[in-house]
C-alpha positions in Angstrom: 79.7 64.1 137.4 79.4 67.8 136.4 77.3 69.2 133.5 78.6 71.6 131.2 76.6 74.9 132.1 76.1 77.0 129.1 77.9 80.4 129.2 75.2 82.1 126.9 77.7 83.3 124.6 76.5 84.6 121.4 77.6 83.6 117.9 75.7 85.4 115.1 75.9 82.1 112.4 74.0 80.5 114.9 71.6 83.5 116.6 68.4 84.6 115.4 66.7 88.1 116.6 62.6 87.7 117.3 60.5 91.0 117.7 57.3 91.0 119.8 54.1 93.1 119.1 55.7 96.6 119.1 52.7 98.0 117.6 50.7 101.4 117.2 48.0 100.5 119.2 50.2 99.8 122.6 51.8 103.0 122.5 50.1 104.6 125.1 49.8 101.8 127.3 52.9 100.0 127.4 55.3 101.5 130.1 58.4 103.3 128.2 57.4 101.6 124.8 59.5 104.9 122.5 62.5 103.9 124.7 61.9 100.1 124.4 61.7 100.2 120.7 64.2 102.4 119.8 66.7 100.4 122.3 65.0 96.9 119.5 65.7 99.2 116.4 69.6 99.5 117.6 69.4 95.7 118.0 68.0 95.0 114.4 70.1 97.3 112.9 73.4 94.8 114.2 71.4 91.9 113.4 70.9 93.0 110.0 75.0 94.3 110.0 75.7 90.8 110.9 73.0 88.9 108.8 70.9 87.1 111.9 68.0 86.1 110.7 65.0 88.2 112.1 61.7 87.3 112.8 58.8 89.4 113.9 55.3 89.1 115.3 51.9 91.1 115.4 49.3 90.2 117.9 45.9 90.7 116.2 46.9 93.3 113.8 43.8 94.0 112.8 42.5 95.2 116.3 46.1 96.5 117.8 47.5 98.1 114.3 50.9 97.5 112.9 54.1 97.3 114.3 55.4 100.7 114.9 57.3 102.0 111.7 60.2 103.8 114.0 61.5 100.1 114.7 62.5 99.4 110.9 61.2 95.9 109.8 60.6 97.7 106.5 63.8 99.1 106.2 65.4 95.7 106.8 62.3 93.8 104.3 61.3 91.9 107.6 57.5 90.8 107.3 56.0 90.5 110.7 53.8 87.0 111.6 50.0 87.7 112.5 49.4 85.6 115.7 46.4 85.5 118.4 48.4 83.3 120.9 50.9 84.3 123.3 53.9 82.7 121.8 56.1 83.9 118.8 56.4 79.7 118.2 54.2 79.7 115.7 54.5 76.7 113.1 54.8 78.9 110.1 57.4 81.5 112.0 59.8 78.5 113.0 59.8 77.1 109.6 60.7 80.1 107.9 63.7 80.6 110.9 64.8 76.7 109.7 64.8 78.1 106.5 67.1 80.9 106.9 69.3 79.4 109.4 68.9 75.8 110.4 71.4 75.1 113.3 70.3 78.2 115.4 70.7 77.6 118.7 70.0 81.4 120.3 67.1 84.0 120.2 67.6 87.2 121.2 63.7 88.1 122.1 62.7 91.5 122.3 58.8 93.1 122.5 56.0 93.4 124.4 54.2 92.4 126.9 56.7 90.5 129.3 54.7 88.5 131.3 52.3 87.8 128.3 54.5 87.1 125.0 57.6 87.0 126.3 57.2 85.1 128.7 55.5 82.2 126.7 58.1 82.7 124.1 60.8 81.9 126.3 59.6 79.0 127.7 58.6 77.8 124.1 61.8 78.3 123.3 64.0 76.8 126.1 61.4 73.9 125.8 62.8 73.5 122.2 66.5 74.1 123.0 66.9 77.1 122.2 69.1 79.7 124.5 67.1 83.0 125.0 68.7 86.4 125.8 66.2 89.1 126.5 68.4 92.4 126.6 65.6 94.4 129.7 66.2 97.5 128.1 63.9 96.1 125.2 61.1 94.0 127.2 58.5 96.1 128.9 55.0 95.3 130.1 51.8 97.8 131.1 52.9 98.1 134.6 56.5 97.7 135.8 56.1 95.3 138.9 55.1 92.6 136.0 57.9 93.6 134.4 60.7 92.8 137.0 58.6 89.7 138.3 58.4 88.3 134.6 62.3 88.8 134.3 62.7 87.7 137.3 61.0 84.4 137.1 62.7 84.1 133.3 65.9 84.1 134.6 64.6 81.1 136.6 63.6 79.0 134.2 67.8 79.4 132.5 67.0 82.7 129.7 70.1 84.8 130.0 69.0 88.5 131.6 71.1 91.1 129.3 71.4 94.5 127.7 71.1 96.1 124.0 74.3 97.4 124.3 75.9 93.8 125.5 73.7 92.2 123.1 75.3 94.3 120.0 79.1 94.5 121.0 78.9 90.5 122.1 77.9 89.4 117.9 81.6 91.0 117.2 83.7 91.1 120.6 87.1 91.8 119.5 87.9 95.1 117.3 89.8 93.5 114.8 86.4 91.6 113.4 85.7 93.3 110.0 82.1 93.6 111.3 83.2 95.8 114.3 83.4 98.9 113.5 79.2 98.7 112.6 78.8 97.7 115.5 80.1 100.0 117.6 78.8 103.0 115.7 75.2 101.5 117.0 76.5 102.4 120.5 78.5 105.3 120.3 74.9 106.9 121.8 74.1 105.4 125.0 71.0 103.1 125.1 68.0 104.9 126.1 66.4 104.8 129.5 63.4 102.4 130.5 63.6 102.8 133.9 65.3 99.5 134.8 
């Protein structure tokens, strides 16, 4: 007997958006972090077009700062979660998501570091049964050879390995949607680089 293998198709009354830790203080370390966070502000800016709940963390924000203001949780009233673990599962984060949206069944994870919080995320999150797309153009770590083993091994473990730009057209794919044309103004540019 065969088991239905999941497709990992997005549908936004059932998909959430979570932002990881793209704060001041990691700037400078984190390996084309401007490029990884504008690539996430594209993605919550067609979450927000097509009312996903978002959800945001901060690890230790009183040591590592804010999350940047370029990536818009402001402009889109999203309050980021204080957390000192890994994982964005954090009780009070997943109640709020059950809150907003109680039959979601995909997270769309973006942030930092990728074989620190996203990693533990993921798992968290496929533990709970929850499909994860991580789009690599908005996932980066310190050095880049954690970077591609962390995806690497993600993809193991069943999270579905994407883009920004797939991400975005895939919440409306066919241009007669009345959200579409939103959408594709977010990728007229082309996404920006982060070396992947």
């Amino acid at each position: 007997m065969s088991v239905a293998r999941s497709l990992g198709r997005l549908a936004p009354s059932t998909s959430a958006l979570f932002l990881c830790d793209m704060q001041v203080k990691f700037r400078p370390m984190i390996s084309h972090f401007d490029a990884v966070v504008g690539n996430s502000a594209r993605v919550l800016a067609a979450a927000a077009h097509m009312e996903l709940p978002v959800m945001a963390t901060e690890q230790y924000p009183k040591g590592l700062g804010a999350t940047v203001p370029e990536l818009g949780l402001e402009r889109f009233g999203v309050v980021a979660h204080p957390k000192t673990c890994f994982t964005m599962v954090l009780p009070q984060l997943m109640e709020e998501l059950k809150e907003k949206q109680p039959d979601t069944k995909s997270v769309i994870l973006c942030g930092i570091e990728t074989q620190a919080c996203i990693y533990h995320t993921t798992l968290d999150l496929i533990d709970r049964g929850f499909e994860v797309h991580i789009p690599v153009d908005c996932a980066s770590s310190r050095s880049m050879t954690d970077r591609r083993f962390a995806l690497e091994r993600l993809r193991q473990v069943g999270a579905f390995l994407t883009t920004s730009e797939c991400i975005i057209l895939g919440l409306a794919p066919d241009s007669s949607l009345p959200k579409f044309k939103g959408l594709q103004k977010l990728v007229m540019e082309t996404a920006l680089d982060t070396g992947i």
